[in-house]
C-alpha positions in Angstrom: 0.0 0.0 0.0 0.6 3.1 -1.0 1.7 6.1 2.0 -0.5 8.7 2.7 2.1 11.3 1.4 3.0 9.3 -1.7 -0.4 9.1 -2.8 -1.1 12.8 -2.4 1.9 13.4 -4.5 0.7 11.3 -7.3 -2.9 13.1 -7.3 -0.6 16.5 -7.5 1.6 15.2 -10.4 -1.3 13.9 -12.5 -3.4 17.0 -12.1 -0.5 18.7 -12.9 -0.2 16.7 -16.2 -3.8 17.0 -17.2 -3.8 20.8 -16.6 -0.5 21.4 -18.2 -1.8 19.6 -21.4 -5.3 21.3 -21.2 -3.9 24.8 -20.8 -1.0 24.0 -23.9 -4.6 23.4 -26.3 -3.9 26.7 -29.3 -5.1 30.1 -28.2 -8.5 31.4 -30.0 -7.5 32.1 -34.1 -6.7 35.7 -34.7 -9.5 37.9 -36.4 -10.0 37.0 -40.0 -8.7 39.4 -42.4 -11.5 41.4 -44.1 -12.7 39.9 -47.1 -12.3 41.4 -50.6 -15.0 42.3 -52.2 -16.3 40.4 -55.8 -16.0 42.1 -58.5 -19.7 42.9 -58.5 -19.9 43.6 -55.3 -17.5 46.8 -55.6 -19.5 47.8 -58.9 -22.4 48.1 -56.5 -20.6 49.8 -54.2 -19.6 52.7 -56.6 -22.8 53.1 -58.4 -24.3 53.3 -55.0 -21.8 56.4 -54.4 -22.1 58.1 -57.7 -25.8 57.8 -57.4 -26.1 60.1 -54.2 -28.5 62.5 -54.4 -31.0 61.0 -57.1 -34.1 59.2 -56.0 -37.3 57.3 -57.1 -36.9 56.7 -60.8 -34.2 58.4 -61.7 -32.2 56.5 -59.5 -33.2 53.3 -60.8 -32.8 53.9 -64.2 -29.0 55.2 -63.2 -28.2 52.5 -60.8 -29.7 50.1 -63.9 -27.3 51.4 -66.5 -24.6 51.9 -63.9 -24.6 48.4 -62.7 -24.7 47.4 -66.2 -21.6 49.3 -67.7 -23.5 52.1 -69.6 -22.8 55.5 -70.2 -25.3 57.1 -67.5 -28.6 58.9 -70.0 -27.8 62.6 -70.3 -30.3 64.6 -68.5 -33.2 65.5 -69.8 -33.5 69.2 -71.1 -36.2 71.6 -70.1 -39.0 72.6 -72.6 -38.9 76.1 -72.9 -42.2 76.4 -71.1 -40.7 73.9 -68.1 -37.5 75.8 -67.9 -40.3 79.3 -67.7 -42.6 77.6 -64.8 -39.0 77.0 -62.9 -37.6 80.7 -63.2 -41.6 82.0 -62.1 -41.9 79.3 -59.2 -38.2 80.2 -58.1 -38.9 83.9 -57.8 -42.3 83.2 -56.2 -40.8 81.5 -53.4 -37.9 83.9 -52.9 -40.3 87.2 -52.8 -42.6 84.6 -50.5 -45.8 84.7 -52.2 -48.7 82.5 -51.0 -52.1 82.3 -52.1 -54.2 84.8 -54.4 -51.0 86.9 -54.7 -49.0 83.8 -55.8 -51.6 82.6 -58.1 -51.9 86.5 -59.9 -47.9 86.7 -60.0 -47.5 83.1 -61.5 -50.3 84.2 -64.2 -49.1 87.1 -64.6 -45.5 85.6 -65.1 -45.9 82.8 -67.2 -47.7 85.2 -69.8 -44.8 87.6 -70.1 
């Protein structure tokens, strides 16, 4: 039979052995390097930036030719009546007009 002392000294070398091994196990993998994105992926990604400021349709029909390789469509010219209605609204809202007096100056605007 094994001494009192003896047999403690065992349990302390074989926990010893089995913590020593546990603790050598590999440390956590470092963070993954950032993946590169497809090729498609970064097309979207600058469409997406050269498309700021548009909305509804004409950013679909940009991001459409965009994501496609096309020349983006030229912008569409005013009528000469459109491009009129612009300059009155625009001078309407600067002198703040609203109402009756809006609705005379617009008239009044758009005929001359």
């Amino acid at each position: 039979m094994l001494s009192r002392t003896s047999q403690l000294a065992s349990a302390i070398v074989l926990s010893a052995c089995f913590f020593g091994a546990y603790a050598q196990t590999p440390a956590a993998p470092a963070a993954a390097p950032a993946k590169t994105p497809t090729p498609q992926q970064q097309r979207m990604a600058d469409c997406n930036k050269s498309a700021t400021g548009k909305t509804g349709d004409d950013r679909k029909t940009y991001m459409s030719s965009c994501l496609k390789g096309e020349a983006p469509a030229p912008a569409k010219q005013l009528t000469p009546q459109q491009q009129k209605m612009k300059d009155c609204n625009a001078t309407a809202g600067e002198q703040k007009l609203t109402g009756d007096k809006r609705k005379t100056f617009m008239s009044t605007c758009l005929k001359g």
